[in-house]
PDB file of N, CA, C and O in Angstrom:
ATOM      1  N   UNK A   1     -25.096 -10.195 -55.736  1.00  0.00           N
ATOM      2  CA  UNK A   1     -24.003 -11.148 -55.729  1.00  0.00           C
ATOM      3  C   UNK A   1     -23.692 -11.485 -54.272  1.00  0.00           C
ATOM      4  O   UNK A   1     -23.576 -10.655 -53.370  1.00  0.00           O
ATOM      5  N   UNK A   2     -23.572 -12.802 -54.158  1.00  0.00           N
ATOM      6  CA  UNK A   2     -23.679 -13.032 -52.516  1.00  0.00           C
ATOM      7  C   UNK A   2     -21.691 -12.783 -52.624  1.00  0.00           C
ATOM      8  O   UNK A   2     -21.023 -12.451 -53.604  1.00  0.00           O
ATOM      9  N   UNK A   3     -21.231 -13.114 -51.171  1.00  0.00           N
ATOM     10  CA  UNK A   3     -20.560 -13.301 -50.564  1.00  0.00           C
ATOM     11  C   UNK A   3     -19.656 -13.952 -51.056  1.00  0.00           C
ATOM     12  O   UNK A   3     -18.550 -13.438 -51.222  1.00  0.00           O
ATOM     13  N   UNK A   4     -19.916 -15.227 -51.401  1.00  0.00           N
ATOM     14  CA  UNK A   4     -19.164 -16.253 -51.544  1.00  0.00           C
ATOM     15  C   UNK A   4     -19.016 -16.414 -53.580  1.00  0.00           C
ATOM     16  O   UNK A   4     -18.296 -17.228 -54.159  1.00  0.00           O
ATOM     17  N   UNK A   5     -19.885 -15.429 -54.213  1.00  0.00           N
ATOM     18  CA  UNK A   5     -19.454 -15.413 -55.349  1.00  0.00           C
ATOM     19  C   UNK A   5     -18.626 -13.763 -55.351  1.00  0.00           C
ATOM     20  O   UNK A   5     -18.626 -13.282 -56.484  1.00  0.00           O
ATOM     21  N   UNK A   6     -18.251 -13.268 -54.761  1.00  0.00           N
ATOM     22  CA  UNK A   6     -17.587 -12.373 -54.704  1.00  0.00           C
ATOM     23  C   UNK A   6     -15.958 -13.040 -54.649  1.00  0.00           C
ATOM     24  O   UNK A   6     -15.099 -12.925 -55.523  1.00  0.00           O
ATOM     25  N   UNK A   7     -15.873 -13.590 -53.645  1.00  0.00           N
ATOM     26  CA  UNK A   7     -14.687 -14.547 -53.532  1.00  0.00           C
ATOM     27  C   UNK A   7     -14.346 -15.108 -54.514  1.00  0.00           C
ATOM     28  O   UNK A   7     -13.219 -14.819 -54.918  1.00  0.00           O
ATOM     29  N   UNK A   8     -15.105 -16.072 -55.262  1.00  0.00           N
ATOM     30  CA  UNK A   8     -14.390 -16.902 -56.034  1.00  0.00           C
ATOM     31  C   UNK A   8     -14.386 -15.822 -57.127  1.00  0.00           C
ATOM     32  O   UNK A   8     -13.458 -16.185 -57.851  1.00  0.00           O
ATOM     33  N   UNK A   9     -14.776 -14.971 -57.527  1.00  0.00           N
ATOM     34  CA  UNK A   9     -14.609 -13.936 -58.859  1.00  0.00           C
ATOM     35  C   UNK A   9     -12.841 -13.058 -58.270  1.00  0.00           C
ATOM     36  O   UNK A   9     -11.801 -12.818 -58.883  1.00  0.00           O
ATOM     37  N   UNK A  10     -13.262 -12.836 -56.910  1.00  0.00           N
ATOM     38  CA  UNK A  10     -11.644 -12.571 -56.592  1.00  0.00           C
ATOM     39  C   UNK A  10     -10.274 -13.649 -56.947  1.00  0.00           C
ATOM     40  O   UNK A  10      -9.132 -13.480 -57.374  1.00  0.00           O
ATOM     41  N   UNK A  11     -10.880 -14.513 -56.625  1.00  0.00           N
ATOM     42  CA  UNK A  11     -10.010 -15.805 -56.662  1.00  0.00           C
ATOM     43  C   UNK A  11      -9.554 -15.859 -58.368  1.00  0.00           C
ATOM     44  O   UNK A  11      -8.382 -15.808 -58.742  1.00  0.00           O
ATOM     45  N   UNK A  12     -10.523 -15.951 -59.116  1.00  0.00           N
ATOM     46  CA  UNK A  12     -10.611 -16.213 -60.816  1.00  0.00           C
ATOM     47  C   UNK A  12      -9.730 -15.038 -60.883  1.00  0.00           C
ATOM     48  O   UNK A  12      -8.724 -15.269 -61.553  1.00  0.00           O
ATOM     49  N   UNK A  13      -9.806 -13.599 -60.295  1.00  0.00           N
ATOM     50  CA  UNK A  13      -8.878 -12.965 -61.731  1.00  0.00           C
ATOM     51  C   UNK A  13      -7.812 -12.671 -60.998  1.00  0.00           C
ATOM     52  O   UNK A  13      -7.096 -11.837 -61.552  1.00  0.00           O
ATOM     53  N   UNK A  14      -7.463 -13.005 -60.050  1.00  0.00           N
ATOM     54  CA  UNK A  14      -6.026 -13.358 -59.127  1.00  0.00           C
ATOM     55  C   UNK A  14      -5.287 -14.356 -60.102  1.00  0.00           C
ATOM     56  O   UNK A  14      -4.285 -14.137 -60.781  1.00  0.00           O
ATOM     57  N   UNK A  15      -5.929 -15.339 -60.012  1.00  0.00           N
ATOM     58  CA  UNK A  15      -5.517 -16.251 -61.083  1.00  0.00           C
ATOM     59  C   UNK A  15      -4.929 -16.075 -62.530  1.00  0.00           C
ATOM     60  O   UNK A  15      -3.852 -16.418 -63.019  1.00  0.00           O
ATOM     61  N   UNK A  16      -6.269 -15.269 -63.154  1.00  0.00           N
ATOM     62  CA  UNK A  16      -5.728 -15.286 -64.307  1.00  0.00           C
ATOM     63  C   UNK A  16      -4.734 -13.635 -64.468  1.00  0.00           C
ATOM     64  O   UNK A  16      -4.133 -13.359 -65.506  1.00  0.00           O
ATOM     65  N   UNK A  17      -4.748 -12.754 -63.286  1.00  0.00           N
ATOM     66  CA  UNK A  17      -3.387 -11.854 -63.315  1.00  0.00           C
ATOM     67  C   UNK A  17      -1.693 -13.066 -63.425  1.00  0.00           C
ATOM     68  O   UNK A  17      -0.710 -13.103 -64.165  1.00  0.00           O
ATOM     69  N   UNK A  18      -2.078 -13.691 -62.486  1.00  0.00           N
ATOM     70  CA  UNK A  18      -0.697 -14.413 -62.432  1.00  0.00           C
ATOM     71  C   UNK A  18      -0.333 -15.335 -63.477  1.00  0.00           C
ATOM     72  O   UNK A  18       0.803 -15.800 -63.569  1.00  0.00           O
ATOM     73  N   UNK A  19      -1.410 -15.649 -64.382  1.00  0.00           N
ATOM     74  CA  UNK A  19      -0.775 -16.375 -65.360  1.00  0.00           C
ATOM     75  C   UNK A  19      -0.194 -14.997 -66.587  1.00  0.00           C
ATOM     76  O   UNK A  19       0.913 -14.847 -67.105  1.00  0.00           O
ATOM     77  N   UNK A  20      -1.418 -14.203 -66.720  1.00  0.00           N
ATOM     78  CA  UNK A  20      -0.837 -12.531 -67.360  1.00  0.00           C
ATOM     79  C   UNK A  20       0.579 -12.364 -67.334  1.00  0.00           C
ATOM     80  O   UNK A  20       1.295 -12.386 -68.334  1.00  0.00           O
ATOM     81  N   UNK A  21       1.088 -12.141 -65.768  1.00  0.00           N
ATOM     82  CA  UNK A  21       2.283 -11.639 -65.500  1.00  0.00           C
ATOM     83  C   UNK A  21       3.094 -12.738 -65.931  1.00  0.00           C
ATOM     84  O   UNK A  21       4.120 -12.210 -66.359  1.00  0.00           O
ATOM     85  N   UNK A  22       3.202 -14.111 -66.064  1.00  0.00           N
ATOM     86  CA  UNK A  22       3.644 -15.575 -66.310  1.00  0.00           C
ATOM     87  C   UNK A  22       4.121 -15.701 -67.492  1.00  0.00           C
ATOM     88  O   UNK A  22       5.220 -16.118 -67.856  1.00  0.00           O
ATOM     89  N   UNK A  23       3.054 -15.241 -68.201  1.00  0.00           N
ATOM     90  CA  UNK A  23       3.262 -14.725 -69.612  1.00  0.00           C
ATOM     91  C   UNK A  23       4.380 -14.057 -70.399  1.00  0.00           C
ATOM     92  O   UNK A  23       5.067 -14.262 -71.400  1.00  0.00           O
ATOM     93  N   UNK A  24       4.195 -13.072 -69.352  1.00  0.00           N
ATOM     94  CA  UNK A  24       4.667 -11.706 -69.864  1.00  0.00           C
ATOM     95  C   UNK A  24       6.181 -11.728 -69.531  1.00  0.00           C
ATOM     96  O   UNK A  24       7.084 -11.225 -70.200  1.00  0.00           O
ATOM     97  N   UNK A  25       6.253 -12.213 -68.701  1.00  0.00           N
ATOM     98  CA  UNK A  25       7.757 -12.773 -68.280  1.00  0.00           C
ATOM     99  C   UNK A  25       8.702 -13.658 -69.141  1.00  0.00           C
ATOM    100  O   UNK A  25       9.892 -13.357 -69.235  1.00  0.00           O
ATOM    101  N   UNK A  26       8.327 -14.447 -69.597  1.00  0.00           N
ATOM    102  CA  UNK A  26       8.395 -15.382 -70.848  1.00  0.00           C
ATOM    103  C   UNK A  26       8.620 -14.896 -71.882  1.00  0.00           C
ATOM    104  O   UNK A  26       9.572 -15.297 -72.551  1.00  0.00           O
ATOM    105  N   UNK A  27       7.692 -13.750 -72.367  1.00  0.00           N
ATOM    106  CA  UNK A  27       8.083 -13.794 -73.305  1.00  0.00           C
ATOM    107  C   UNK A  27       8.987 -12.393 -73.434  1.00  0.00           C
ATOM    108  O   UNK A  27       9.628 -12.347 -74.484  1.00  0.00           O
ATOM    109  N   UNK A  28       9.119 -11.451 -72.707  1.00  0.00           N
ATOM    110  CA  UNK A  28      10.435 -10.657 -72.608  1.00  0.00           C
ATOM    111  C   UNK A  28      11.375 -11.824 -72.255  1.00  0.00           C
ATOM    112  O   UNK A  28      12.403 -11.633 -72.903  1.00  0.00           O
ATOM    113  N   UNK A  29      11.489 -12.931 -71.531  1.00  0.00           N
ATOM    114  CA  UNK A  29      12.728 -13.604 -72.063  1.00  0.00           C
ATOM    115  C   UNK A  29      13.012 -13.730 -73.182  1.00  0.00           C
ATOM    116  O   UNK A  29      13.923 -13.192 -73.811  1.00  0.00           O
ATOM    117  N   UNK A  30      12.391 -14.316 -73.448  1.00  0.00           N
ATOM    118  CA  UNK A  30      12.535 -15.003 -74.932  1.00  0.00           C
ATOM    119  C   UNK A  30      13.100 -13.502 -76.092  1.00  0.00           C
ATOM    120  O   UNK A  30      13.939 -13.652 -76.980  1.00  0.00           O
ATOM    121  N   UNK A  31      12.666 -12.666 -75.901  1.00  0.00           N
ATOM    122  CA  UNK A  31      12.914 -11.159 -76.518  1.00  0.00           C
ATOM    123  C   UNK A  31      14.138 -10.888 -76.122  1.00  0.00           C
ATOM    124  O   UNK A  31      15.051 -10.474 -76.837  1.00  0.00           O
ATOM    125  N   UNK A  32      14.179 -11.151 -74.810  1.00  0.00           N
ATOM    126  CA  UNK A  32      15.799 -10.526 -74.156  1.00  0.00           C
ATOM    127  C   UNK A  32      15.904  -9.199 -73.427  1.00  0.00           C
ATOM    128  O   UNK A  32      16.906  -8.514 -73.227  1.00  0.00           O
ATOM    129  N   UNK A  33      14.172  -8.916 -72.945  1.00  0.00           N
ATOM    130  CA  UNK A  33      13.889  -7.830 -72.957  1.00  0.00           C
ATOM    131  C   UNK A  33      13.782  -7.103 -71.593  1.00  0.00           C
ATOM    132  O   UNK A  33      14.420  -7.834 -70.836  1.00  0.00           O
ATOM    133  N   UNK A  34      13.385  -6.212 -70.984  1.00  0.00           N
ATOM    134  CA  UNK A  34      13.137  -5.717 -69.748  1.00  0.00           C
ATOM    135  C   UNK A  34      11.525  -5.494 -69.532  1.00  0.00           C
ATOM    136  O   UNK A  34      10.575  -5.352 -70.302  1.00  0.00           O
ATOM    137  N   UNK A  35      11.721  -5.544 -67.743  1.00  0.00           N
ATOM    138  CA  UNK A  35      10.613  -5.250 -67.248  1.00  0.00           C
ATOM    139  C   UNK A  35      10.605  -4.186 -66.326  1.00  0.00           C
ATOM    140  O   UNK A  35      11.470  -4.293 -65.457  1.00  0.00           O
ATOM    141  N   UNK A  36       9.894  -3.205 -66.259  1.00  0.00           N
ATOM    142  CA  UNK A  36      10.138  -1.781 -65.174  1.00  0.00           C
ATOM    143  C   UNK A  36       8.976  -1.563 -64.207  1.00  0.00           C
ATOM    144  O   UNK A  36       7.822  -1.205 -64.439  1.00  0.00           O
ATOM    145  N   UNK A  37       9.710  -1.936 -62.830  1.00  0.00           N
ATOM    146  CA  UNK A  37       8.550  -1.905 -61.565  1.00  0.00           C
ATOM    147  C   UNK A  37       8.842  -0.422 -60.741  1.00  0.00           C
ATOM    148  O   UNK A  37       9.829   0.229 -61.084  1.00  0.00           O
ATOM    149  N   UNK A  38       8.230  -0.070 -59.987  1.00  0.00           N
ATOM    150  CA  UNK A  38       8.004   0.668 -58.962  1.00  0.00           C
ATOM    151  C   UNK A  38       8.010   0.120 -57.865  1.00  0.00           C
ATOM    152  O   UNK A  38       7.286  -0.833 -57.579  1.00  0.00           O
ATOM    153  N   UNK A  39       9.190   0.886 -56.777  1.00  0.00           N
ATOM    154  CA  UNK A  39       9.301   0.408 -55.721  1.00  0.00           C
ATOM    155  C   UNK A  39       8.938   1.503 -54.778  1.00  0.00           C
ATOM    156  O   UNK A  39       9.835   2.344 -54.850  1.00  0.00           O
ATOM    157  N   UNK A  40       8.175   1.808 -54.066  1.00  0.00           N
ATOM    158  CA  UNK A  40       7.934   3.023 -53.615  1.00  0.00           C
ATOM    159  C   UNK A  40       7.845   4.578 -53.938  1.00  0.00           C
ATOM    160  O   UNK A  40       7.712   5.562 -53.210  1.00  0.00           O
ATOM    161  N   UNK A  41       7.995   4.385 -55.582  1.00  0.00           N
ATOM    162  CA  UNK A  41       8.161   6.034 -56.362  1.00  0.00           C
ATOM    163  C   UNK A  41       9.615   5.357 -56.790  1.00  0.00           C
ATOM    164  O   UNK A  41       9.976   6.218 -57.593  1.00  0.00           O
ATOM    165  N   UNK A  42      10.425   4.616 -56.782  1.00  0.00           N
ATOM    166  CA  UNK A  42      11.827   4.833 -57.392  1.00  0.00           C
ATOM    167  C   UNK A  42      11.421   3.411 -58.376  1.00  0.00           C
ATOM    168  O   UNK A  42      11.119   2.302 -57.937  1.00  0.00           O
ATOM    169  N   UNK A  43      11.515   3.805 -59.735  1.00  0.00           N
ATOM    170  CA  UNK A  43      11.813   3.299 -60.960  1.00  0.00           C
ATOM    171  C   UNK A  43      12.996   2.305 -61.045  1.00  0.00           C
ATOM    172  O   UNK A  43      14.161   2.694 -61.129  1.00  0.00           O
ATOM    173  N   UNK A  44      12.517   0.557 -61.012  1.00  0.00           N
ATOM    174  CA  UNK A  44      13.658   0.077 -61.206  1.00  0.00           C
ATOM    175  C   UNK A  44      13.170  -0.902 -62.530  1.00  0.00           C
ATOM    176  O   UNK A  44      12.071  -1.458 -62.552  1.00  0.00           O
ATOM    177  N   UNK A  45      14.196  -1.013 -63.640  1.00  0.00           N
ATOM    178  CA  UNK A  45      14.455  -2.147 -64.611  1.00  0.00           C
ATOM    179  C   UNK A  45      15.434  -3.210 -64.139  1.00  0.00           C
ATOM    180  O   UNK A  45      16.545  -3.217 -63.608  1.00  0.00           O
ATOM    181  N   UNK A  46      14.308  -4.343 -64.673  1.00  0.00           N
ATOM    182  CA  UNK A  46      15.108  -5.832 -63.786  1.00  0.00           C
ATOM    183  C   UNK A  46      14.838  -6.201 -65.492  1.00  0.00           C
ATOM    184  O   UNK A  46      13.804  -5.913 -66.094  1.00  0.00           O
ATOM    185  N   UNK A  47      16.231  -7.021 -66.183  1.00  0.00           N
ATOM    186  CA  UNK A  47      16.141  -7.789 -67.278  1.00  0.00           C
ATOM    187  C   UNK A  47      15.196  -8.751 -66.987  1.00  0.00           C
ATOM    188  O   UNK A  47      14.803  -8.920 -65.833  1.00  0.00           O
ATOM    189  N   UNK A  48      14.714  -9.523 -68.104  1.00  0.00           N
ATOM    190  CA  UNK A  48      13.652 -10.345 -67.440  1.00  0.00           C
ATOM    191  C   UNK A  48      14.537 -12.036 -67.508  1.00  0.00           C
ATOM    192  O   UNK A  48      14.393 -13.125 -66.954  1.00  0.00           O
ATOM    193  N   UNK A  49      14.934 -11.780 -67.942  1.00  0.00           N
ATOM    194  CA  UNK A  49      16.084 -13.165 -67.489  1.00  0.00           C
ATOM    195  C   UNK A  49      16.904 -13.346 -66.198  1.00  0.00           C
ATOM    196  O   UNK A  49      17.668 -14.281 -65.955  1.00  0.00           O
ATOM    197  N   UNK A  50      16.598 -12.229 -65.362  1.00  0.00           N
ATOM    198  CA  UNK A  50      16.856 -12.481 -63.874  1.00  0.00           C
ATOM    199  C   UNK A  50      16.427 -12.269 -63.064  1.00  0.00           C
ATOM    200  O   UNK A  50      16.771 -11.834 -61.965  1.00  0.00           O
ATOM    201  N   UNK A  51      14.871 -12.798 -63.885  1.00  0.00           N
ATOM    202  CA  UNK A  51      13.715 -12.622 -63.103  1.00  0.00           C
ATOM    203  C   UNK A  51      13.554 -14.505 -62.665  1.00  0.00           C
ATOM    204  O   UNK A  51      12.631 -14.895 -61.949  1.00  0.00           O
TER     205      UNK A  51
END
């Protein structure tokens, strides 16, 4: 795999992570629901409606 198809395969699932997460956001709105990140080891829940 050259170089430059390495890139665009990076590029493609960059992409399709951010539509994933796009998603996923949406539809815990729509649920009313939460989302739980990691911020350095400390556990935080953000509703996803104020996201």
């Amino acid at each position: 795999m050259s170089e430059e198809e390495v890139k665009e395969m990076e590029k493609k699932i960059l992409e399709g992570f951010a539509i994933a997460y796009r998603k996923l956001v949406e539809q815990k709105k729509r649920e009313d629901g939460e989302l739980v990140f990691s911020d350095n080891g400390k556990i935080i829940v953000v509703k996803a409606r104020d996201l």
